[in-house]
C-alpha positions in Angstrom: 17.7 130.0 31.1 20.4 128.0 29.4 21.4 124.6 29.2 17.4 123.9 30.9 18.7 125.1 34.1 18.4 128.4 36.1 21.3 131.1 36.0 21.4 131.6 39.6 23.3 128.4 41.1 21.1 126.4 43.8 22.7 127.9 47.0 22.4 131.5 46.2 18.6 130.8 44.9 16.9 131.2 48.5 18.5 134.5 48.0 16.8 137.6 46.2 16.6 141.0 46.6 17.6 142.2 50.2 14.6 143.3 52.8 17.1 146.4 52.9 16.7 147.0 49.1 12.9 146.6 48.8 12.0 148.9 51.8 14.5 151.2 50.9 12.9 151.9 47.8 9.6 152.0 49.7 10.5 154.8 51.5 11.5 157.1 48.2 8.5 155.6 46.8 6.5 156.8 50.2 8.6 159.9 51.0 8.2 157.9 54.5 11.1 158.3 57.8 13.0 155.1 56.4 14.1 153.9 60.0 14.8 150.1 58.4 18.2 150.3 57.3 21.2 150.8 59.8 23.5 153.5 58.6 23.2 157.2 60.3 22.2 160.6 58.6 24.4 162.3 60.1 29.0 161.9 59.1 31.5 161.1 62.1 33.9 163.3 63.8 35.0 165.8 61.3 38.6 165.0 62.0 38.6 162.1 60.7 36.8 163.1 57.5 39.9 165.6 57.1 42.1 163.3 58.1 40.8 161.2 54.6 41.0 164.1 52.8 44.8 165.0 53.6 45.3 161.6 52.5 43.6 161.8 49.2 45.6 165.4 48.9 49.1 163.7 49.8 48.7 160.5 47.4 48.6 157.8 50.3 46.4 155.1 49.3 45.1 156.5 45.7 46.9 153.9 44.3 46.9 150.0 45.6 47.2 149.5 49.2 49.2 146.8 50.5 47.0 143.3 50.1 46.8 143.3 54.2 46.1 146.9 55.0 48.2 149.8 55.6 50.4 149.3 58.3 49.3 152.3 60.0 45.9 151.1 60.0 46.9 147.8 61.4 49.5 149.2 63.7 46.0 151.2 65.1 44.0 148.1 65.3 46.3 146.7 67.2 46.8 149.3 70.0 43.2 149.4 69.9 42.7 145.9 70.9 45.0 146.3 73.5 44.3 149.3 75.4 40.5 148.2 75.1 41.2 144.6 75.8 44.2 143.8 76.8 44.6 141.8 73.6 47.9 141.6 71.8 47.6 141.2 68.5 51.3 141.4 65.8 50.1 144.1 63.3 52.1 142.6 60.5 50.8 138.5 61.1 47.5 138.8 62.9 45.8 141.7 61.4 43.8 141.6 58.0 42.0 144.7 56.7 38.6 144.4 55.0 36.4 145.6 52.1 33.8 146.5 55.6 32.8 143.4 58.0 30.7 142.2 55.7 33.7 141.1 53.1 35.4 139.9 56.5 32.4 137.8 57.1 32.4 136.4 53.6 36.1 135.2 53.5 35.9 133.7 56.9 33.1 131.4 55.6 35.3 130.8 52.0 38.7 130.3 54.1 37.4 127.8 57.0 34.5 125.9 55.6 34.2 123.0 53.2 30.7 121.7 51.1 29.2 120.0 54.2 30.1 121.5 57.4 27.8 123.0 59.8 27.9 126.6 61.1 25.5 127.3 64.0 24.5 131.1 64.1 22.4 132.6 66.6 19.1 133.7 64.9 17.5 136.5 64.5 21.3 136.9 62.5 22.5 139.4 60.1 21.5 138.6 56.4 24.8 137.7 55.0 25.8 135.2 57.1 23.4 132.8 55.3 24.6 133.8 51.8 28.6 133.8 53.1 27.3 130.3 54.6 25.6 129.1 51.8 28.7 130.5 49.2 31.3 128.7 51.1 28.8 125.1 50.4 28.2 124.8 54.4 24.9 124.2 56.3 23.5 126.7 58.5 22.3 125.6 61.6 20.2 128.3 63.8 20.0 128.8 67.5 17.3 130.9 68.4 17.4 133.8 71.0 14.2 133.7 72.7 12.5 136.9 73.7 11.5 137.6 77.3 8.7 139.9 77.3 9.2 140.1 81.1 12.1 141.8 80.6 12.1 143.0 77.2 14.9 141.1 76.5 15.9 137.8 74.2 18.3 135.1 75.5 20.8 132.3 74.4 19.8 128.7 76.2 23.2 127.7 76.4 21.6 124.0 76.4 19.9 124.4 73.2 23.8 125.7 71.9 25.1 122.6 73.2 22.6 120.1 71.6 22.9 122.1 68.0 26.7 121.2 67.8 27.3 117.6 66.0 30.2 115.9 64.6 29.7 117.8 61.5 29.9 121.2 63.1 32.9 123.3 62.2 32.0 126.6 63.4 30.2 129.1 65.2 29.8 132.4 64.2 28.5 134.8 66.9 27.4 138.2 67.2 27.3 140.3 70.1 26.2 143.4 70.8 23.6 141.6 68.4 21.9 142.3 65.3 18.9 143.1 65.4 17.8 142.0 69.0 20.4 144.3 70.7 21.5 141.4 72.8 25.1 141.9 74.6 26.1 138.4 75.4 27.1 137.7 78.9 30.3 137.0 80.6 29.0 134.0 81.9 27.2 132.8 78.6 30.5 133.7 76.8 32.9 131.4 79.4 30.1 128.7 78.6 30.6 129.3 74.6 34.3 128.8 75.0 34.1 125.7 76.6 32.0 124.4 74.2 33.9 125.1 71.8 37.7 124.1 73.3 35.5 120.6 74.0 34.3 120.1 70.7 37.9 121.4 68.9 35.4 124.5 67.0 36.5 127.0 65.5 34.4 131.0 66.3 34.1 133.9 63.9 32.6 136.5 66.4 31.3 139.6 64.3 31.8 142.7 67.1 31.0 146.1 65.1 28.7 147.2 67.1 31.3 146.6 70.4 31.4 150.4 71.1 27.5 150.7 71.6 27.1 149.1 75.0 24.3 150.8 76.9 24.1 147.9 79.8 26.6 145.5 80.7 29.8 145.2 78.4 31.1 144.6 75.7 33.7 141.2 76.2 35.4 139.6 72.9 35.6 135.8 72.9 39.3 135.6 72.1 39.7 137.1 75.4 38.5 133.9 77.4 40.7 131.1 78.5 41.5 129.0 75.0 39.9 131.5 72.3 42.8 133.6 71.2 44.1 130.9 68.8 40.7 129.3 67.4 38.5 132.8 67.5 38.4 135.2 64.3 37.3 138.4 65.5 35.5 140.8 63.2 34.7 144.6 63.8 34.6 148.2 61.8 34.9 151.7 61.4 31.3 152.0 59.8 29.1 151.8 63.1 32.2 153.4 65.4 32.8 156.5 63.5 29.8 157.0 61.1 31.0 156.7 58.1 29.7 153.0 56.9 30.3 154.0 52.9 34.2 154.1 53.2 33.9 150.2 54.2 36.7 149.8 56.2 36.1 146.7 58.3 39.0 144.2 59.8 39.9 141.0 61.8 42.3 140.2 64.3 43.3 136.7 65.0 45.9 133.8 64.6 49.0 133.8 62.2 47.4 131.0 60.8 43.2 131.8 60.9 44.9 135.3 59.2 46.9 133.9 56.3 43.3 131.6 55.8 41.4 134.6 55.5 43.6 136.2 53.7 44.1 133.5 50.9 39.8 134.4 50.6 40.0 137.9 50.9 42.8 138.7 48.0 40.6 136.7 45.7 37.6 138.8 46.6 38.2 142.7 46.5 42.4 142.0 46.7 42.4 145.8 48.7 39.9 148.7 48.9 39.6 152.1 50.8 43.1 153.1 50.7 42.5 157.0 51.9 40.3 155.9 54.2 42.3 153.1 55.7 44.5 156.4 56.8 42.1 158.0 58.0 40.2 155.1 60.3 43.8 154.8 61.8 43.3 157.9 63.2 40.3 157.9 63.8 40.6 154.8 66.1 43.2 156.7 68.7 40.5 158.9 69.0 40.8 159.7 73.0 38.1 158.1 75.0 35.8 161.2 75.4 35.3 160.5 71.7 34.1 157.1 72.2 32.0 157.4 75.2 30.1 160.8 74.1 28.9 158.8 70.9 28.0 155.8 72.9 25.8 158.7 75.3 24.2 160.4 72.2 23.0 157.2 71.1 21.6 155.9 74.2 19.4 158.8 74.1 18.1 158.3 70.6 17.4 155.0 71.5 15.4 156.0 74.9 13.3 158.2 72.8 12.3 156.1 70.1 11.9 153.1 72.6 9.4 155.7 74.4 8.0 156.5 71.1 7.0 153.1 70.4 6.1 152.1 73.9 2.9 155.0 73.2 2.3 153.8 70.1 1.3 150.6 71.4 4.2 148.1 70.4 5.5 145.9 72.6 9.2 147.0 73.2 12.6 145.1 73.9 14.8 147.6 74.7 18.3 147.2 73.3 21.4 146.6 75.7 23.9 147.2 72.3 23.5 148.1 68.7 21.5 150.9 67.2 18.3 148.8 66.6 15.1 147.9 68.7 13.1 145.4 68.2 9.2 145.7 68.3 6.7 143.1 69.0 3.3 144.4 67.1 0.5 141.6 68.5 -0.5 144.6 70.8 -1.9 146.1 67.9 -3.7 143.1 66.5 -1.2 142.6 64.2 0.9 139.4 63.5 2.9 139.6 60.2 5.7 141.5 60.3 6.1 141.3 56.4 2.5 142.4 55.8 2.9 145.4 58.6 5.9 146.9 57.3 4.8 147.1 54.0 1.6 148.5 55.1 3.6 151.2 57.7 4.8 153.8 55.4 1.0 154.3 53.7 -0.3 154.1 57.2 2.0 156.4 58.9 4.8 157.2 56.9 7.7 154.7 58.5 9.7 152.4 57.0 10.6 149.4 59.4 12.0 145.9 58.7 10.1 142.8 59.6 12.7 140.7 61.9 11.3 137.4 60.6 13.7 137.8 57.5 16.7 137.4 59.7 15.4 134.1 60.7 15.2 130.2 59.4 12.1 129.9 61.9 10.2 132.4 60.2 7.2 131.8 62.7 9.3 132.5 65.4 10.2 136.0 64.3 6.8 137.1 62.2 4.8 139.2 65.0 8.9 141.4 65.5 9.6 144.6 63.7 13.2 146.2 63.6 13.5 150.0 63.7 17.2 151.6 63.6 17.2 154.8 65.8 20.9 156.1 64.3 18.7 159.2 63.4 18.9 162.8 64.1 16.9 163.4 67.0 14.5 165.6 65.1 13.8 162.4 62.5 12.9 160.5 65.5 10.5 162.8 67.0 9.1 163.3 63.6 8.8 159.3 63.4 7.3 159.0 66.9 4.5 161.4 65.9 3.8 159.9 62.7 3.8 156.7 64.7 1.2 157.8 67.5 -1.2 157.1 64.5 -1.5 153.6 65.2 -2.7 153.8 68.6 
């Protein structure tokens, strides 16, 4: 303490030590299958990897990168949105390289918001959008994603979107394939987001890294319906696509103008990073599209078989249409508190899991849900599953 008042400023003091952190360190604690956090034990295509390497050897990127991103890198992310989309994005003006999408998240919120705006996120949502939120002095207003256990599937009332906006709302920040529910948003939900937001003049940060892990339906960005391109910031990355989330190569594509906004955030916050690997995710994203669909098929399978796994176990499943996570509902078991199970799980059965209730300003509407990441080697997912059969 100084000055009688806490270190931590107010907006970051609902904040502490990540569920990722803590359950992390359960599992070295437990020698438990950590299946909680999302990253893979396994590295990407080993092209790629060389391809980083022969940069490293031939002195590209070991010292500063340009403040934007290498132009190859963006000349890549370009063609990539492009032959994917059939968006055109200018490399040079509408094409910002990140420290990962989480830094891309963070100076979105910085650049666009001021103290007293409203951002309305879907929840369950990804941690750091309510610290990025809550650092940029903005209000975070949820929309909740209801789960269907009909269909083992959660879904955006468009109405309850609609009713959330006010005259103080300045953005919406979306994600889809979704984190953690696995919810691909709709074309039709998506044409009905863009209204809204051409109506009410809002700006959209849409965070798509998981847009290459579509098992049903697809995978559409907002800035390719009718009045998104100039008000939609689109996020994504290399971590999920290729498998290598520690070289934190993330991006945005967007406006001349939402791009030099960003931009004026992002310099102030890592200025560049990842200069080898910026090289290296260039090539990595002309891959040709064997590449792409293979690792989209190898996942689906890990994800069938640890869906199966926890269907025997006795959870209540909602199968994922995107991402790499499932969500479990554990009141099947007699359970109800997510928190409380998963820091019972690893002495029980020797899994680490994360309760979804943390990604959530309802906390009651997301305590009897458990998240469990199946970007495993199959092996470590059968090995889970068995330990898992315990709790039957």
């Amino acid at each position: 303490m100084t000055q009688g008042r806490p270190l931590l400023n107010r907006r970051l003091a609902e904040f502490g030590t990540t569920i990722f952190a803590e359950m992390s360190a359960l599992a070295v604690r437990t020698g438990a299958i950590n299946l909680g956090q999302g990253f893979p034990d396994t590295d990407g295509p080993e092209e790629v990897r060389e391809a980083a390497v022969r940069a490293l050897r031939a002195g590209h990127g070991n010292q500063y990168p340009p403040g934007p991103g290498v132009p190859e890198l963006r000349t890549a992310i370009a063609a990539h949105q492009q032959r994917r989309y059939a968006l055109t994005y200018d490399p040079d003006t509408e094409v910002l390289v990140t420290a990962g999408a989480t830094e891309a998240i963070a100076a979105s919120m910085l650049a666009l918001l001021e103290p007293g705006d409203e951002v309305i996120a879907l929840e369950p949502y990804y941690d750091s959008y309510a610290a990025c939120i809550a650092m940029a002095g903005a209000s975070r207003v949820p929309v909740t994603l209801h789960p269907e256990p009909s269909t083992g599937t959660y879904r955006l009332d468009l109405d309850e979107l609609r009713a959330a906006v006010t005259p103080r709302t300045r953005l919406l920040l979306l994600n889809t394939p979704h984190n953690p529910t696995g919810t691909v948003l709709t074309r039709e939900e998506l044409a009905a987001i863009a209204e809204l937001a051409c109506e009410r003049d809002l700006l959209v940060v849409t965070d798509e890294v998981y847009e290459h892990l579509v098992f049903e339906g697809e995978h559409l960005p907002l800035a390719s319906f009718p009045g998104m391109r100039e008000r939609t910031v689109t996020i994504s990355s290399a971590g999920k696509t290729f498998s290598f989330t520690g070289w934190k190569v993330g991006w945005i594509t967007a406006s001349p103008e939402l791009v030099t906004a960003v931009r004026s955030a992002k310099q102030f916050l890592t200025y560049v990073s990842a200069g080898p690997f910026q090289y290296a995710v260039a090539e990595a994203l002309a891959l040709p599209d064997s590449y792409f669909t293979a690792f989209r098929e190898d996942m689906r399978a890990k994800r069938d078989l640890l869906a199966a796994g926890l269907a025997d176990a006795g959870f209540k499943v909602f199968k994922p249409a995107g991402t790499y996570f499932v969500t479990a509902d554990i009141r099947p078991l007699g359970e109800s508190d997510g928190f409380a199970f998963c820091r019972a799980l690893p002495e029980r059965c020797g899994v680490v899991a994360i309760p979804n209730a943390v990604f959530y300003d309802h906390r009651e509407a997301g305590a009897p849900f458990v998240r469990f990441a199946f970007c495993k080697k199959p092996e470590v997912l059968e090995a889970a599953v068995t330990r898992l059969a315990r709790l039957r």
